[in-house]
C-alpha positions in Angstrom: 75.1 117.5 106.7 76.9 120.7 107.0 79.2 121.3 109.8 80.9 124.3 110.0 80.4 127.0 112.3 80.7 130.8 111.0 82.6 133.1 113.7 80.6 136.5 114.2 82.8 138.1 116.6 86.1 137.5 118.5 87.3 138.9 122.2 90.4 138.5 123.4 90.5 138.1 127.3 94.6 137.6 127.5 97.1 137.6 125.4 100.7 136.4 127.1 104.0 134.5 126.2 102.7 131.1 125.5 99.0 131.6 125.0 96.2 133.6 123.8 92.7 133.2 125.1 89.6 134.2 123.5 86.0 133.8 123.3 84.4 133.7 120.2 80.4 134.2 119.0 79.7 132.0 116.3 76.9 130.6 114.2 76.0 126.8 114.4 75.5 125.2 111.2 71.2 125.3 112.0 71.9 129.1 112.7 71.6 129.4 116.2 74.1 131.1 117.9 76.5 130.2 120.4 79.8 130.8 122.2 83.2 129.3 121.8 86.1 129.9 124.1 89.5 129.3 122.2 92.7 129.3 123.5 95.9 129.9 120.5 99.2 128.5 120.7 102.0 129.0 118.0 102.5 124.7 118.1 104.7 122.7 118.9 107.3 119.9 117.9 108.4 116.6 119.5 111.0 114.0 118.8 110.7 109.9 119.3 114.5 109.6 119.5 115.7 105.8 119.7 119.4 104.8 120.2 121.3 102.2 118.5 120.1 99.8 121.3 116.7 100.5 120.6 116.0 102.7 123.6 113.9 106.1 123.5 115.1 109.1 124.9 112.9 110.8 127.0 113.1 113.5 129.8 111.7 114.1 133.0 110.3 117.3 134.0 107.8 118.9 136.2 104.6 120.1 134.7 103.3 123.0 136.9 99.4 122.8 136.0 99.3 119.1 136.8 102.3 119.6 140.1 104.2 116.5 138.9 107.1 114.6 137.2 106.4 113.7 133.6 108.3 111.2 131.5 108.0 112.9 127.7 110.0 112.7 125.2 112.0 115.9 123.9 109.5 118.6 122.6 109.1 122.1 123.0 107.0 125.0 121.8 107.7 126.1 118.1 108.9 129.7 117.6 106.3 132.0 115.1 107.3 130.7 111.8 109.7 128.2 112.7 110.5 124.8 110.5 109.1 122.4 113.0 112.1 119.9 111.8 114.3 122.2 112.8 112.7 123.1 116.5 112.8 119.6 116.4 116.5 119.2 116.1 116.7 122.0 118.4 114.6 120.7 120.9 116.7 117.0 121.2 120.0 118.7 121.5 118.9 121.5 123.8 117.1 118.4 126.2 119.2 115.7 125.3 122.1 116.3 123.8 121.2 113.9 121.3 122.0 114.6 117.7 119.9 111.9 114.9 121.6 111.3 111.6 118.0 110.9 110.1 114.6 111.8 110.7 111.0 110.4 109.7 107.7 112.5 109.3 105.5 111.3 112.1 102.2 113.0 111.4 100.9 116.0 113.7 98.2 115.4 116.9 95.8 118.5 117.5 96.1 117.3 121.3 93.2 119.6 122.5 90.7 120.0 119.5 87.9 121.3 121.9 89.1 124.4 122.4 92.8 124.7 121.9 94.6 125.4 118.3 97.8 124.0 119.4 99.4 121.6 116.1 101.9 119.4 117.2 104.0 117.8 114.4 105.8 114.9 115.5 109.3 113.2 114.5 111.1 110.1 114.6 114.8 109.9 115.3 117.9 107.7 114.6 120.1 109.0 116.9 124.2 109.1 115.9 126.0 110.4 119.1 125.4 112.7 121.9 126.7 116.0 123.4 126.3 118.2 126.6 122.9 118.8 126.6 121.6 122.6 126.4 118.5 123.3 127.9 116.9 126.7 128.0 117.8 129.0 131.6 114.7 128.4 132.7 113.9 124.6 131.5 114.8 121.9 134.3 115.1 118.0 133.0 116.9 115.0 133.2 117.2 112.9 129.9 116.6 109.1 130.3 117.1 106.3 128.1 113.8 103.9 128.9 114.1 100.3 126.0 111.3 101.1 123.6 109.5 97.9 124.9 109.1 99.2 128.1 108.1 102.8 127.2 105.2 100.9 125.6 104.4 99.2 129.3 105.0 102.1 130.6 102.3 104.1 128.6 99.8 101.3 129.3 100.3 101.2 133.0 99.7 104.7 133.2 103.2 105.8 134.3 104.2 107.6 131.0 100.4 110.2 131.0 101.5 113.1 128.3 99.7 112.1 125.2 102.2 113.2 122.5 104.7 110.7 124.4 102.0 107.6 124.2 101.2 108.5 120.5 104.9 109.1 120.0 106.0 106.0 121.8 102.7 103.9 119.8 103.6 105.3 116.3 107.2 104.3 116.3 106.1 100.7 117.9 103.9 100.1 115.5 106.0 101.4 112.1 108.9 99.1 113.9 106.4 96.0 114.2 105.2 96.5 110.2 108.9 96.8 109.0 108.3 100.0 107.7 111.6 101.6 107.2 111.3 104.0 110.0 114.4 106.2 109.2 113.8 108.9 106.6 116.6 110.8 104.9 120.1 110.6 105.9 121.3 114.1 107.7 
């Protein structure tokens, strides 16, 4: 069965810092036509750091659309471009202050497939020291240190909500359990 859809046109209803919305008129794979409404975002990057006593860093910050606290762990948008190891490493120090001898590949999550192109690639973290942290002028958060055991809890009691933090938290958990050497390269 085929499944693609063939875009006919594309109009662009705002275009700002963060985001692009469009709608789109497209062809369904049985040729009738529809609408699509799409909204772009250059991705983004986050970092499962854990400390030498198996904690996870995490930070909490407000989250205007939703008008609450979240517990997340470091991430941040991805510059046009950018490496997204290196907006990861940017992203733990900046939040953190948190600076990983190594790093391991976590996969990317398309958190919004429906109608958002955000990519967000996804890192694990063996964290060596720390530093002041250096967030951006206008980013407000508070690192925490939370064991990993009980970020798990935590995502299954519904306290931790954002979804790249519960995949984040899940993947490391699970590598950990399977004795998958979860530290990549050596920094």
């Amino acid at each position: 069965m085929e499944f693609m859809e063939t875009t006919v046109s594309q109009e662009y209803k705002f275009k700002g810092r963060v985001i692009n919305t469009r709608v789109d008129q497209v062809l369904l794979p049985n040729g009738k036509p529809a609408q699509r409404e799409v909204v772009e975002h250059t991705g983004g990057v986050c970092v499962g750091a854990l400390t030498k006593e198996g904690e996870i860093l995490l930070v909490r910050q407000f989250r205007y659309p939703h008008r609450k606290i979240l517990l997340e762990v470091p991430a941040g948008k991805l510059e046009k471009g950018e490496d997204p190891l290196e907006g990861g490493k940017r992203e733990l120090l900046e939040e953190t202050g948190g600076v990983a001898v190594c790093y391991r590949d976590l996969g990317l999550m398309l958190p919004t497939p429906g109608y958002c192109g955000e990519t967000i690639y996804m890192y694990g973290a063996k964290i060596s020291h720390f530093t002041a942290p250096r967030p951006d002028q206008d980013e407000f958060v508070e690192p925490v240190k939370v064991p990993l055991e009980q970020a798990v809890q935590m995502c299954l009691s519904g306290e931790i909500t954002d979804a790249k933090t519960q995949v984040c938290i899940m993947k490391l958990t699970l590598l950990l359990q399977q004795g998958v050497s979860f530290f990549g390269q050596e920094e």
